[in-house]
N, C-alpha and C positions, 0 to 999 in steps of 0.2 A: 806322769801318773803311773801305778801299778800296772802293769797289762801282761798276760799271760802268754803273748807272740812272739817269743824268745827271735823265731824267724826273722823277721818284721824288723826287733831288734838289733840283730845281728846286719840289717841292709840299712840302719840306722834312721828307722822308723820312730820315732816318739808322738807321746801322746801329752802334748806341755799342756797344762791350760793356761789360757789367756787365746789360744790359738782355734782353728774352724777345719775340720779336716771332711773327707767325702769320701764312705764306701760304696762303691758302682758295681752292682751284677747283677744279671740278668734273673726272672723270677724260679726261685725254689735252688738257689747257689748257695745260700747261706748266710745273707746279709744280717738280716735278723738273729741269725745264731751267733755271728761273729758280733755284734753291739752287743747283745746280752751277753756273752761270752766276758769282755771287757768289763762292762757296769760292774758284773759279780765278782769281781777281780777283787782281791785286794779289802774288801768291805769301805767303801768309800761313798761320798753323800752322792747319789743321784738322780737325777729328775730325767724318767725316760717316758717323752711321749708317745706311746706304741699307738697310732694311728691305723697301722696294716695288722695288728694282734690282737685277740680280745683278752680279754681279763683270765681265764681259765685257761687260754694256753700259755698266757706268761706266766702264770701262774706255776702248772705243773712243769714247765720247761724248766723255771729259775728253782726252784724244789729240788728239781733233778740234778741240776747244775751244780750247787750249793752241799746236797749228800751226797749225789754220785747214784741213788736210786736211780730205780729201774722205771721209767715218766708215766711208761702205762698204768705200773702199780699206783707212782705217784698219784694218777688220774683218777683210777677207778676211788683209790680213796677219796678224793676230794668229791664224786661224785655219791658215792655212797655216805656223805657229811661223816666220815672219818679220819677227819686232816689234825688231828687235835697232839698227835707223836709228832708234828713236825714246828706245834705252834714255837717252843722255846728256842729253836733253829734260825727259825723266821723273824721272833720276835730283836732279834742282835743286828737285822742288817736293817733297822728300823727309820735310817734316815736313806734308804733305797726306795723311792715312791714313784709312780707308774700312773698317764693319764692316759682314758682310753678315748679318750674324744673323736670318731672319725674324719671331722675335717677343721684342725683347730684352726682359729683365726690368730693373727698374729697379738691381737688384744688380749689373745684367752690365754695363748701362751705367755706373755707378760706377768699376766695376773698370777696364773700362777706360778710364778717364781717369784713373785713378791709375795706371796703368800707360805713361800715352800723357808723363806727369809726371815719372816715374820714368826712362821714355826720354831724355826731352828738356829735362828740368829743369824746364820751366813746364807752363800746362796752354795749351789750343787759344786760338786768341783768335776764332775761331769754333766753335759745334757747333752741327752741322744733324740733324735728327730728321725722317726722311722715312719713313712718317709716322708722327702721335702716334697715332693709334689704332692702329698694329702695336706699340705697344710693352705690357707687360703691366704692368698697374697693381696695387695692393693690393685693390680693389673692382670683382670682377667686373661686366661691363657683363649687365644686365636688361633692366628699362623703359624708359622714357624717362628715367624724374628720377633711375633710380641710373646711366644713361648720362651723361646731363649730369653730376652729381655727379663721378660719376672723374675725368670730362676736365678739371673743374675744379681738380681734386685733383693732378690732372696739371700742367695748365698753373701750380699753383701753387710742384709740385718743379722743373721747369724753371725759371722766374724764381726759385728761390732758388739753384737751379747757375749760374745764370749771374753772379748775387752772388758766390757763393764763389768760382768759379772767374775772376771778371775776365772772361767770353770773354761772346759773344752768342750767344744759343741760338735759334737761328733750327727753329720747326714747321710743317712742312708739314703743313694740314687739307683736309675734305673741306666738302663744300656740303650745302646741303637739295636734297631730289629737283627741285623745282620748276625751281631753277638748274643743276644737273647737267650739262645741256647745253654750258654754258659759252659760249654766243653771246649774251648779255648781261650791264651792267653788274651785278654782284652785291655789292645790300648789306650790311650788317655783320648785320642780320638774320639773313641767309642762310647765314651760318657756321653751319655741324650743331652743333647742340649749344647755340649760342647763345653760347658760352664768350668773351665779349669783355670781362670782368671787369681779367680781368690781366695779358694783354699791354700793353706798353709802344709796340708798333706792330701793327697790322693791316691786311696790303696783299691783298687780293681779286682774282683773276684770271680776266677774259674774253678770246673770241679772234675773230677777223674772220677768216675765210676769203673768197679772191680767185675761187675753183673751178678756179685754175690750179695746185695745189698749191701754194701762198702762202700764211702766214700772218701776222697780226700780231696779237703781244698786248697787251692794256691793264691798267697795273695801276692798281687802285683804291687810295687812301687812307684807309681808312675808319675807323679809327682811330688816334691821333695823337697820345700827351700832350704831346712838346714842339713841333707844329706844325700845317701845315693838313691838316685831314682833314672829308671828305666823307662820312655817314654814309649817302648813297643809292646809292654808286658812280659816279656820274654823272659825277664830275670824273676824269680816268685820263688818265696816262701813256701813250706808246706805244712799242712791241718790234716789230720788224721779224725775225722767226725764219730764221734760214738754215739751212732742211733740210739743205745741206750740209756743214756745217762747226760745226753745232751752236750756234752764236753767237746771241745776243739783240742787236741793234742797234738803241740809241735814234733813234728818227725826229726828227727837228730840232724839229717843227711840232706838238709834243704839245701836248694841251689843256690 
């Protein structure tokens, strides 16, 4: 697929569909920016269940994204019911659809992709899962090992959707406390749960703060079947974040 992580690229990152990949970082790293960063890539069919976003910040984020506007402006328009200069903008990325369910069940998510199908004749050639632990599995989570077990159980229904459906099912995950922080590289360890069985890619997310409101993120490699991957985090790409306009910008001079 299109993806705008030249980075990423270059350590031979792809994003095939038919495949099940997993971004992991800790909260406020940019998980969320880096999946919608993607989706809006390219104008391509997506089904993104934003579970952790409500409808008005995906909203102004992908606006922003999409012109390169300023999100606040974008915002206060939308709030002031003057969104109407951006209708015909919006109106082009028209097979880009967005559920805001907070705790989908695996039926609901079915349903609608056969209904996203039925719309539009095929199915997504992306679907992004933000995140996998808001969605409700057959095995309530307990301890630790029937925690692990679901998500595995999980991670294993997502790579056979993205089988059946031809698309890439990209999951947004969480970190171990230890990494939580997100101001260091984090390795494939460090994925909760430990679930690095069966994805097909796993890219780990830390961030550099400048203390000027600047930030930049690094994505890790850390797993990789059909190329280089780094299982310490060590080796990472770099994002340049434009608080205003919501963009992730590859830095030239990534490691």
């Amino acid at each position: 697929m299109p993806s705008p992580y030249q980075g990423l690229a270059r350590h031979e990152v792809e994003f095939r569909r038919g495949e099940f990949s997993l971004v992991a970082a800790g909260p406020g790293t940019g998980k969320s920016l880096f999946a919608l960063n993607l989706a809006l890539f390219g104008n391509i069919p997506v089904m993104y269940f934003s579970a952790d976003s409500n409808a008005a910040t995906q909203l102004t984020r992908s606006t922003a994204i999409i012109t390169g506007d300023n999100v606040r402006d974008v915002k206060r328009k939308l709030l002031a019911d003057n969104f109407g200069e951006y209708m015909d903008t919006l109106s082009k990325r028209w097979w880009i659809r967005f559920d805001y369910d907070a705790r989908p069940t695996l039926a609901a998510i079915e349903l609608k992709l056969r209904a996203y199908f039925e719309v539009f004749g095929m199915f997504p050639h992306l679907i992004v899962v933000d995140n996998i632990t808001n969605v409700q599995g057959d095995n309530p989570a307990g301890d630790a090992e029937s925690f692990t077990f679901g998500l595995e159980a999980m991670c294993e229904y997502l790579s056979d959707m993205a089988r059946v459906t031809g698309a890439h099912v990209l999951a947004l995950h969480h970190v171990t406390g230890e990494h939580s922080d997100g101001l260091n590289p984090i390795p494939l360890s460090g994925v909760k749960g430990k679930i690095g069985r069966v994805p097909n890619v796993i890219v780990t997310l830390h961030k550099e703060i400048d203390g000027m409101d600047g930030r930049i993120v690094h994505a890790s490699s850390v797993k990789n079947r059909e190329g280089f991957e780094d299982s310490s985090g060590q080796t990472f790409s770099s994002y340049e974040f434009n608080s205003t306009n919501m963009r992730l910008v590859d830095i030239a001079n990534t490691l």
